[in-house]
N, C-alpha and C positions, 0 to 999 in steps of 0.2 A: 760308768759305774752303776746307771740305773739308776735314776733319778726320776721322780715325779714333780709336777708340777700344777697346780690348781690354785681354788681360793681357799680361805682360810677356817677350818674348821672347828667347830664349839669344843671339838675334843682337845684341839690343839693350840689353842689360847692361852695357857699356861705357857706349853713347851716355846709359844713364840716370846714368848713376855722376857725372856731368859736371853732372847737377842735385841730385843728392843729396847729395852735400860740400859745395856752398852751403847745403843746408837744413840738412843734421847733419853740420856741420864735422869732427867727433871718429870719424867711418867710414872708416876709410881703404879702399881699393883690395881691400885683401885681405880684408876683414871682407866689403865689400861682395860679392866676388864668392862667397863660401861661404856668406851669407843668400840668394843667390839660383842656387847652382848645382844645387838640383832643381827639375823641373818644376811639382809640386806649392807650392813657396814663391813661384815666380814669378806664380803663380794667382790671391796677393793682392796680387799689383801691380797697379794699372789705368793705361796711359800712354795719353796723347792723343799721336796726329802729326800734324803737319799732312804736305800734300801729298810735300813734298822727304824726308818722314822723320824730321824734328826734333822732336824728346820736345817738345812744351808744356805737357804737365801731367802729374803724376803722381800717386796715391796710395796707400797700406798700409791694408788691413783684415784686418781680426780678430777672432771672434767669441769673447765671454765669457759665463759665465754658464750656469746648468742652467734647465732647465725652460721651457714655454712664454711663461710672463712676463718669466723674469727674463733670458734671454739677450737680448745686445742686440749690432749688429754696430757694433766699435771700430776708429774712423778717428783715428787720432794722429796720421800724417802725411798733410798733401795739399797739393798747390802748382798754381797754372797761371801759366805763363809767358807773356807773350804781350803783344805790346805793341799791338795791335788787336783783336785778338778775346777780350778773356779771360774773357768773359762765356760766349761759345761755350764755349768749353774748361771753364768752368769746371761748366757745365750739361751735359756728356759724363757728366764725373768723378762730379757727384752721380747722375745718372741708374746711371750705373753702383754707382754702391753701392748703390743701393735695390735697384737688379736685385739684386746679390748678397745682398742681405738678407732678400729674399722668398725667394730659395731657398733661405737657409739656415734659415729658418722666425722670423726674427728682427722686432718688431715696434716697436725702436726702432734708433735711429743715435745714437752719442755720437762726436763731432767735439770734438777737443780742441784748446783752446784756444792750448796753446804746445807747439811741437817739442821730445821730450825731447831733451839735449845728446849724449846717446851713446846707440849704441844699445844695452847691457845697462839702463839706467835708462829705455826702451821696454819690455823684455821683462817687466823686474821689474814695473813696472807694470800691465801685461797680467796678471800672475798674482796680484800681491799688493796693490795700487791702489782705489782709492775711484773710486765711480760717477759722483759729484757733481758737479764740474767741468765746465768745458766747456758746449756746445751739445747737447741730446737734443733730440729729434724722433724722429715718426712715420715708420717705414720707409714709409707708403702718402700720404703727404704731397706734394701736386701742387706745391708752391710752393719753391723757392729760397730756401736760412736766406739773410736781410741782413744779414750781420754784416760788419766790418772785418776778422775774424780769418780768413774763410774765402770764397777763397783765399788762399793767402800770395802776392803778388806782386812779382815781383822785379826 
């Protein structure tokens, strides 16, 4: 359908807001717009559009961990919307994390299994969180996780 895929744009920070209250109901407006009002936090956003502009998928990465083994690039939230193509969309999103993962020198991907409800029980997470849950995989992995969990579809 012609889809793009990048990071997240200061123009497009509204239009995301509008899918990210459905995925983490407990974000409001202004939370939202203060996690994404530097350029560098918008960096780990990755949204699909399709042609007209319209977000169809989005996701949050973040990388944890010291040293060549142990860091791994953390995907706790990721959606694609899309009521025809979400396979497309959903194949951008992961393409796009691997990318980010290679660059960040990272050799795994953990994809987690359920959206935290807020986003401070995200961040804590991120800092103080257990590795184990969820889907890991190879950041150099040619194939598409089958799971139910991933994407969330709405």
């Amino acid at each position: 359908m012609g889809y793009r895929i990048g990071t997240l744009h200061a123009r497009d920070v509204l239009r995301a807001y509008a899918l990210i209250e459905r995925i983490m109901p407990g974000l409001d407006l202004d939370q939202w717009t203060a996690l994404t009002r530097r350029a560098a936090d918008c960096r780990r956003w990755f949204v699909v559009k399709d042609r007209e502009g319209y977000i169809r998928g989005i996701c949050h990465v973040a990388v944890r961990g010291e040293g060549d083994f142990r860091r791994q690039v953390e995907v706790p939230l990721i959606a694609a919307v899309s009521l025809k193509d979400c396979e497309e969309v959903r194949a951008l999103l992961f393409s796009a994390v691997k990318t980010f993962a290679m660059a960040e020198r990272c050799q795994k991907i953990h994809i987690w299994t359920a959206v935290p409800t807020t986003w401070p029980v995200l961040v804590d997470y991120l800092d103080h969180g257990p590795r184990g849950h969820g889907l890991i995989i190879s950041a150099d992995s040619d194939s598409l996780p089958d799971q139910p969990i991933f994407p969330v579809k709405m």
